[in-house]
N, C-alpha and C positions, 0 to 999 in steps of 0.2 A: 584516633582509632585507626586511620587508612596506616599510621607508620609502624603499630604495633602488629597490623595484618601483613607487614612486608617482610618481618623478620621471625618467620615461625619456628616453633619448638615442636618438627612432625616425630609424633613416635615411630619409631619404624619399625617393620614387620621384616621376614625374615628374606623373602621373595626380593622387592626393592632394595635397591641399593640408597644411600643417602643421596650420590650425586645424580640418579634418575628421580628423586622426589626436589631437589634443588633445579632441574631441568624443567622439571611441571609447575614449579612458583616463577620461573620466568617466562613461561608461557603466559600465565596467568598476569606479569606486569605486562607482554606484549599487547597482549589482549587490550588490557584495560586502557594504554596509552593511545592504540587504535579507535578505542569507539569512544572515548575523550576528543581527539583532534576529528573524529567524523561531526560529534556532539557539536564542537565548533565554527564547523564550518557547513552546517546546516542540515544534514540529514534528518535527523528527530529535535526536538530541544528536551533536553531533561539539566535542570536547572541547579540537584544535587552531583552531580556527575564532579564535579569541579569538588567539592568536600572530603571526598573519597577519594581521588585521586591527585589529592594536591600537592602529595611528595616526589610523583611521579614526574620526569623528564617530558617534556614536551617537544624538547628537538631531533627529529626524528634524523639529523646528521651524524649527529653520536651516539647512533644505537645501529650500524649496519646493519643486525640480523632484523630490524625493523622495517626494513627500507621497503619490503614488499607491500606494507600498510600504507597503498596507494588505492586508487576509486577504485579497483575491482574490489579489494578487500573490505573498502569502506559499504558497496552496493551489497556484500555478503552479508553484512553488520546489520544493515537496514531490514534488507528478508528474515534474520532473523530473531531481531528485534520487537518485530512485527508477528512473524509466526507465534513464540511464544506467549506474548503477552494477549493476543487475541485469545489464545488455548487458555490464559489463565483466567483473565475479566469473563469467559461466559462459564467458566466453574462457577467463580464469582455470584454471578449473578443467578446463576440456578441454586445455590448455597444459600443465597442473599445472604450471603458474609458469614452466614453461620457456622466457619471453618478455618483450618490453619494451614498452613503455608510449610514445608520445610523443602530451602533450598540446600542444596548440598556442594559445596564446594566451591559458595561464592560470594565471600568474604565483603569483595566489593563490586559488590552489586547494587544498583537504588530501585528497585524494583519494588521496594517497598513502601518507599516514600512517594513515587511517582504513583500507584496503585491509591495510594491515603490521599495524598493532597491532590493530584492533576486530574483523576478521572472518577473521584465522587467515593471508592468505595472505601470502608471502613469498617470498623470491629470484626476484624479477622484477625488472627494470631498468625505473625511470621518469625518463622526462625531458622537462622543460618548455621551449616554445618561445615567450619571452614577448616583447613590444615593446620591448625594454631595451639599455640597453649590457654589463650588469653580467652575471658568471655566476659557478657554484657549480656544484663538480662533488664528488663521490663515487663508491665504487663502488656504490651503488646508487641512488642522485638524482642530476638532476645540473637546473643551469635554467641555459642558453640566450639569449641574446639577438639576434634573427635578427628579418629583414626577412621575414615569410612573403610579400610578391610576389615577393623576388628568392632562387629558388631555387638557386642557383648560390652565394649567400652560407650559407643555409640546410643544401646538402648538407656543404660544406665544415666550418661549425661543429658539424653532428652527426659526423662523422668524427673530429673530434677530440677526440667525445665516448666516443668507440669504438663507437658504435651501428652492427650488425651487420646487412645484408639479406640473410641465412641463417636468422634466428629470428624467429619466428613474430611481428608487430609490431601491436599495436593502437593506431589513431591516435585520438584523440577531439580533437574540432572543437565547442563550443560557443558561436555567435552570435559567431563568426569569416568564417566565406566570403562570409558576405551583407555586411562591409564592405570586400570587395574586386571588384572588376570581373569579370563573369564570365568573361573572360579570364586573368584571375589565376589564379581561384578552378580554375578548369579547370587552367591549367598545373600549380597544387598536387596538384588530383586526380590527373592523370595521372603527376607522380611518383611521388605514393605508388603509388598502383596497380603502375606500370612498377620502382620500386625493389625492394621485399620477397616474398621467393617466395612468401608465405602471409602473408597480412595481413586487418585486420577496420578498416573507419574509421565513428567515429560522428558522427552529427553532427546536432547540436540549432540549428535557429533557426528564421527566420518563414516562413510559411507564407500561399496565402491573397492573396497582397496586394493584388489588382485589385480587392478588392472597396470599400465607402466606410470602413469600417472600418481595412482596412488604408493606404487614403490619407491616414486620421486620424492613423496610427502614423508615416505617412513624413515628414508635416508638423512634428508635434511636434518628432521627433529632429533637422528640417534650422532648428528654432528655434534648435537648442543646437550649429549649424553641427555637425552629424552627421548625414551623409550616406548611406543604404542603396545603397551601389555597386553590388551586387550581387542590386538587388531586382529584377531580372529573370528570374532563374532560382526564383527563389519565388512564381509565379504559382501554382500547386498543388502537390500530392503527386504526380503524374505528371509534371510538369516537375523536381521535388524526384528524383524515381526515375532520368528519363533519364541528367537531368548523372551520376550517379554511372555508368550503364553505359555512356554517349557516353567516360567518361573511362579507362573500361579495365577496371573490375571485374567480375566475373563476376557478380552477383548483387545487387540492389540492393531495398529495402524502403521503406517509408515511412506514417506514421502520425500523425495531428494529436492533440495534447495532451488535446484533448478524449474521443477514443479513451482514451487510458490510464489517464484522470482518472478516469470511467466503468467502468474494468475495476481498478481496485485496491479491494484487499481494504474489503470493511464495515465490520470493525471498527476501520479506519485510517481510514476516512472519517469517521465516527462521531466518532472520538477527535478529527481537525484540526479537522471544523468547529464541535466546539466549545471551540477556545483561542481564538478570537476573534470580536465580530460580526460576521453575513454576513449582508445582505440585497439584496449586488448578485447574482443569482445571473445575470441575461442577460446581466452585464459579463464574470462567470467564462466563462461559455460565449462571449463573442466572444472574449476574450482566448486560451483554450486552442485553439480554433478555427483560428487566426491564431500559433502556434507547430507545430512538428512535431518528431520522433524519426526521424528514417534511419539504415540502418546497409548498407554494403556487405558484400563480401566479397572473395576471391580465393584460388586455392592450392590446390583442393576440388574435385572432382565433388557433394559431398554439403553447401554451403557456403549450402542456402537456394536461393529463386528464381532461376531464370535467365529468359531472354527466351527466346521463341519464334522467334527469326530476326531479323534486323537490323531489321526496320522494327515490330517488336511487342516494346515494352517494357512492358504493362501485365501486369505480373506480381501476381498476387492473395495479399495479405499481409496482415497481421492481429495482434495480440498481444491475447491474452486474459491478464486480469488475474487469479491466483487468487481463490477467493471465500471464501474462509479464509488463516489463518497456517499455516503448516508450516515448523515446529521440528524438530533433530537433533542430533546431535555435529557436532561443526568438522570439518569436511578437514583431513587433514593430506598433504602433498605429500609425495611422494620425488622429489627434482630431477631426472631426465633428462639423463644426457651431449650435449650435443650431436651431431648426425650416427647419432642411436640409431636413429633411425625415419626414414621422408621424410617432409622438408618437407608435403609436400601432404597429408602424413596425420594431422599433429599438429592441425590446425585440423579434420581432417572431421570433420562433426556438429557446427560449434559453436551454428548455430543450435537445433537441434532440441533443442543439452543446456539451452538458453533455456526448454524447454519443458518442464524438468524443476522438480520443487518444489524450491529455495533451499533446502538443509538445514541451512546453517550457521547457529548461534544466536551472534549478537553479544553483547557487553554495555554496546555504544556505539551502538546505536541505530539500526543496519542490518539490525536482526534482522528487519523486516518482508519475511518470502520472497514477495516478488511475480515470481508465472512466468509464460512466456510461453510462447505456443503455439508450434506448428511451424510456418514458412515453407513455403508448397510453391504447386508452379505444376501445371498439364499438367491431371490428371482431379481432382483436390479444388480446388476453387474456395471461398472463403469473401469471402463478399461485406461489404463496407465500410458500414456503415450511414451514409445520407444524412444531410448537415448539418443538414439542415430537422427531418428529426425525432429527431435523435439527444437531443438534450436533452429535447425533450419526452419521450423512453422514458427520460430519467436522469431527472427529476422525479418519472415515474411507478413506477420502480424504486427512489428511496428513501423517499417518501414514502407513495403508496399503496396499493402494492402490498405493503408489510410488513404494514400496519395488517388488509388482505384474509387475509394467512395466519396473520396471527393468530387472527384470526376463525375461519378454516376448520379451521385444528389444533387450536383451543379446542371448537369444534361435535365435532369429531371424536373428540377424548382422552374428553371429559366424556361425551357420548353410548356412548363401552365402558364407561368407569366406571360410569356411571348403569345401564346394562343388566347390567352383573355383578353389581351389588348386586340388583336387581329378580332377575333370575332366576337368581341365588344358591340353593345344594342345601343342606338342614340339613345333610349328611356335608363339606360342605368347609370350612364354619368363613370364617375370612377370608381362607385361598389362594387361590380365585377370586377375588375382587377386589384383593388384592395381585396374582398374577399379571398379571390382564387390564390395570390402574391402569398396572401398569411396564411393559408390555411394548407397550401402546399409546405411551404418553408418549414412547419410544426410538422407535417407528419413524419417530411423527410429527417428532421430531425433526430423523433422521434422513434424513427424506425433505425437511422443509420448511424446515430451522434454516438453510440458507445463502441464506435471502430476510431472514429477519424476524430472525434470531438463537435461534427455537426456545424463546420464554420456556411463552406459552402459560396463564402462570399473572403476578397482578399483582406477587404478594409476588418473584416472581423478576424482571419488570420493574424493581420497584425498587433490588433487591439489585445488577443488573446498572448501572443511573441510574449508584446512589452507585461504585462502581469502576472508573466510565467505559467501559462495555461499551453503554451506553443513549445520544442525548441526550434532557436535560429536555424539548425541546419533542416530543419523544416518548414520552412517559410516558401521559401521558391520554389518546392517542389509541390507544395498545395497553391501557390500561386498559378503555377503551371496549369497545373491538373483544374482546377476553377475554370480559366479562361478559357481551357481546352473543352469542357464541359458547358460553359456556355454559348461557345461555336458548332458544339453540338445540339444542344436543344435548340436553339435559334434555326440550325438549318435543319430541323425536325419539324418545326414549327412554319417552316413555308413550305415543307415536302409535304404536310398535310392539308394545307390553307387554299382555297380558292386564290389562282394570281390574284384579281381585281381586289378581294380582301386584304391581302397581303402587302400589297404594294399602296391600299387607301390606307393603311394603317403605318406606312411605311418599315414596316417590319419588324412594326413591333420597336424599334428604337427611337429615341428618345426626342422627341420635335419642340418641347414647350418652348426651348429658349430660342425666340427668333432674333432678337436685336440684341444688340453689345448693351442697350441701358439694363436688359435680365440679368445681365452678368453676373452682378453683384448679389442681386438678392437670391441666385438660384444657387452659389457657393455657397451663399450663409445658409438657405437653410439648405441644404446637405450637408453640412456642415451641423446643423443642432439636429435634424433626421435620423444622419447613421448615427448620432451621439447615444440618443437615445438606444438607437439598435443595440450598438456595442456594449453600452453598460446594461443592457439586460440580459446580454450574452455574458459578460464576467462576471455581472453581479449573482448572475441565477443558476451559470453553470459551470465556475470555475474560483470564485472567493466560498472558501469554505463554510465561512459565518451565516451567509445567505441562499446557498445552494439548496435548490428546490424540485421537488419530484415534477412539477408543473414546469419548466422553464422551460422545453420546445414549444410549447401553446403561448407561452408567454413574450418568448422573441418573436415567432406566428404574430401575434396580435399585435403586436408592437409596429411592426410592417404595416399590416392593416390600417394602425391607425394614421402611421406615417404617412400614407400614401392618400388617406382620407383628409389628411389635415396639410398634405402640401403637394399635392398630385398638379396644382392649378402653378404652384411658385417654379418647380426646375424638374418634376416630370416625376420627384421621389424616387432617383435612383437607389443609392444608399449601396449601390455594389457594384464596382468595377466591371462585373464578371456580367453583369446584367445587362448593362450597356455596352461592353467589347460585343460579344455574340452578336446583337440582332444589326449593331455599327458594321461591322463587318457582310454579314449575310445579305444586309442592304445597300450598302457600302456609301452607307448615311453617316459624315464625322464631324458638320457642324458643329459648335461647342462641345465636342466629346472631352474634354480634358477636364470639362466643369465636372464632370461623374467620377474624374479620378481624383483628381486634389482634392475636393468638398469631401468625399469618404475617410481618405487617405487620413488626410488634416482631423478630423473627429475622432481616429483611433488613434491617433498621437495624443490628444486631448485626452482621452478615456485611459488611455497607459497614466498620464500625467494625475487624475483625478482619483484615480484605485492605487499607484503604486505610492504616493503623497498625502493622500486622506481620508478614504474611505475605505482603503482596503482592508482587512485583516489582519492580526499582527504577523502572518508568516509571507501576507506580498509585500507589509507598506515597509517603505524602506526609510521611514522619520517614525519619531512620536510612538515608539513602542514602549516607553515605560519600560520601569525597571520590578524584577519580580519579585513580588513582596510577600514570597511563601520562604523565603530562605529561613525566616524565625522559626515557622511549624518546622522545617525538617530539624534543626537543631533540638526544639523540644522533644519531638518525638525520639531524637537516639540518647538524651536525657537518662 
């Protein structure tokens, strides 16, 4: 199928020339060879990808005009990979399948198979509308080969697809209308619109373009006699919004790549950009800049933004990216008779279920629940952050500003720790400072963990490195920022303390191991102590499989008990950062090095334990098995 989609028979209109419709099918192999070799080297896993494009070149040396399909491109792939398919699972699901699918222009796409087999949903009708002579139909795929300017060819071959304008229809359009005139592009929108009584169309391309950047983008493409016909109506997001409500929809949004890029989850960001080198970071940001996400609506009162009256189409729209993963059970559908409900009600709410957490847990690599907020117009206004400084607050949002709450939540744990030891009552024994130790460490967590990730401690920095919860070039500068934070609270903690307290307590740091015979047993157990710590920090808020709304209270308690059950063996460090501060501020260093190795030593263990056996298939780097859906996709293109 992928080689008869390589060699199409496009009808041509009068407009286009053949060799600017031969320019857009090689866009189309660039494409596909891009988010193949991203598919590979680990951004998403989609496990049909390789069926579809298995005629296609892989070596990206003998293809120059390729050569730009490097990590920025591949980080572009991911946002929007992610964008769309988010926009489609909660149609999906507010549908509960009760609906069909027509993509337009995307021949090879698996979006349909990954939708069927990797994230649960099912009996939906999809069908592709590609540049081809060639078609394949089923009762639940089917692919098309249609002129999308000439709609009149188009409505006729979807009717004899049996495609129904009574159910609920989602169109998705990706880096299709901008190569058709916006005359075209318009008569398409306005079919759809005018066609299905309750419909959702998406639609991914460029953005932006009046700027010098985008005239760089126009140049290049009309090297390779490929033409942007349609770069008129992509002057902005607000020319992007009109076209869709000038064409008949009720409700129309829009959002630059860079927005989304910006708002998906951390530790997805974390994990991409370190499968490859990046150090164009002003190239990512003009490129995500100069793409965009729209989505309309129709069929709804409750269907997302509307305009204010004919001549005011700036409807204030927005998608926030969760700032965590959130995991559940799969959906399971019960299919819907048709004529159950009205039309106009199966779609209400779909945006706003956009704005619910993604609960389905894949095991093909869709699992990342990135949600989106609610669309709304009239009294909540949520304002668009300017291009000028959006990057600049993503620079400062991943890089500085974690290394800061490191810092602040490290001053902060260590300074209750330090003060429950100092003014500790001979009747409590070690409950006060196990208490205050876990129950500080949880809130901070709690409060600060969706900036920095909530390590706080180094041994947990590293533990987190090695599982790919960290990157390396993050390491020392949370390292930093920890010890710096714990020389902080520490000398907080005697700027408030009575001397005589302070100094009977020795400051708070660490006295248990007097003699060289503790040695031993005050390594090992910090050694099985922070073990503990660390794998309920990976396990609870960093391996996907096990990731829990409760896991601040749960590494919290875990201290607690650490500290209950070995407070008497080597004093329950379990943190570098806990013992640097009050060592210093006392200037107590007696076995200080057992508080480094003992932790140190267990997050190498906990790397060794999650990345080898009990991680999940996307940390563990053995024993993934091999994927045994490859038969369902073959039956289903059958």
């Amino acid at each position: 199928m992928a080689a008869s989609l390589r060699r199409p028979s496009f009808t041509t209109c009068s407009s286009p020339t053949d060799t600017d419709d031969e320019g857009v099918r090689g866009t189309c192999e660039d494409a596909s060879i891009c988010k193949r070799f991203a598919v590979s080297i680990g951004y998403w896993q989609d496990p049909y990808i390789q069926h579809l494009h298995c005629g296609l070149c892989m070596d990206y040396s003998c293809r120059h005009h390729v050569i730009a399909c490097f990590s920025v491109c591949h980080l572009g792939y991911f946002a929007r990979v992610h964008g769309v398919s988010q926009l489609t699972k909660a149609f999906l699901r507010k549908t509960e399948c009760n609906c069909q699918i027509l993509n337009l222009g995307a021949g090879m796409d698996t979006t349909f198979w990954m939708l069927k087999v990797c994230t649960g949903f099912s009996w939906f009708f999809y069908l592709v509308a590609v540049m081809d002579g060639h078609m394949l139909d089923s009762t639940r795929y089917a692919i098309i080969g249609a002129d999308l300017r000439d709609i009149a060819d188009l409505e006729e071959k979807l009717k004899k697809c049996n495609m129904s304008t009574q159910l609920p229809t989602l169109l998705i359009a990706e880096c299709v209308l901008v190569y058709m005139t916006p005359e075209q592009s318009a008569n398409l929108l306005k079919w759809a619109a005018n066609s299905f009584e309750a419909a959702m169309f998406i639609n991914y391309e460029q953005v932006n373009m009046g700027d010098r950047f985008g005239q760089i983008m126009i140049e290049n493409l009309r090297r390779r006699q490929c033409d942007l016909a349609g770069v008129e109506t992509c002057k902005s997001l607000e020319s992007q919004r009109e076209r869709l409500l000038s064409s008949g929809w009720e409700s129309a949004s829009a959002i630059d790549m860079m927005e989304v890029y910006s708002r998906l989850p951390r530790a997805e960001v974390i994990r991409i950009e370190a499968l490859e080198f990046l150090d164009e970071m002003e190239l990512l940001e003009q490129l995500m800049q100069h793409y965009c996400l729209c989505w309309a609506t129709k069929g709804g009162s409750e269907l997302g933004p509307r305009s204010q009256g004919a001549g005011n189409v700036r409807n204030t729209a927005s998608i926030q990216f969760a700032n965590h993963l959130v995991y559940g059970t799969q959906y399971r559908f019960k299919v819907r008779k048709a004529g159950s409900e009205p039309l106009q009600e199966v779609l209400k709410g779909v945006i706003s279920a956009v704005s619910q957490p993604a609960t389905s847990h894949s095991s093909c690599g869709w699992e990342a629940a990135v949600s989106m907020c609610d669309l709304e117009s009239g009294s909540v206004k949520v304002k668009e952050p300017s291009n000028r400084g959006r990057w600049h607050g993503c620079w400062y949002e991943r890089l500085v500003q974690p290394c800061l709450v490191e810092l602040l939540g490290s001053a902060l744990f260590i300074f209750i720790g330090c003060l429950s030891v100092i003014e500790n009552g001979p009747d409590t024994g070690r409950l006060q400072p196990a208490l205050a130790h876990g129950l500080a460490l949880g809130l901070v967590i709690a409060t600060l963990g969706n900036i920095s990730g909530g390590h706080f401690n180094p041994a947990v920095s590293l533990a987190a490195m090695l599982v790919g919860g960290l990157k390396l070039t993050m390491l020392f500068p949370y390292w930093i920022s920890q010890l710096c934070g714990g020389l902080i609270g520490a000398a907080l903690a005697k700027a408030v303390s009575p001397e005589d307290r302070f100094w009977n307590a020795t400051g708070a740091a660490f006295v248990t191991v007097q003699e060289s015979e503790q040695v031993a047993g005050a390594v090992v157990a910090e050694v099985i102590l922070t073990t503990l710590l660390a794998l309920t920090v990976c396990m609870g808020a960093i391996n996907e499989k096990t990731l829990g709304p409760l896991a601040p209270f749960c590494i919290g308690f875990s201290v607690t008990v650490d500290i209950l059950a070995g407070g008497a063996v080597s004093g329950a460090c379990m943190n570098p950062a806990r013992a640097f501060g009050p060592a210093m501020v006392a200037n107590h260093w007696d076995y200080h090095w057992i508080y480094w190795l003992g932790p140190l030593l267990a997050s190498l263990l906990v790397g060794v334990l999650i990345r080898f056996f009990i991680g999940d298939a996307k940390i563990r780097l053995i024993l993934k098995g091999r994927n045994n859906e490859v038969t369902e996709f073959e039956d289903a293109g059958a």
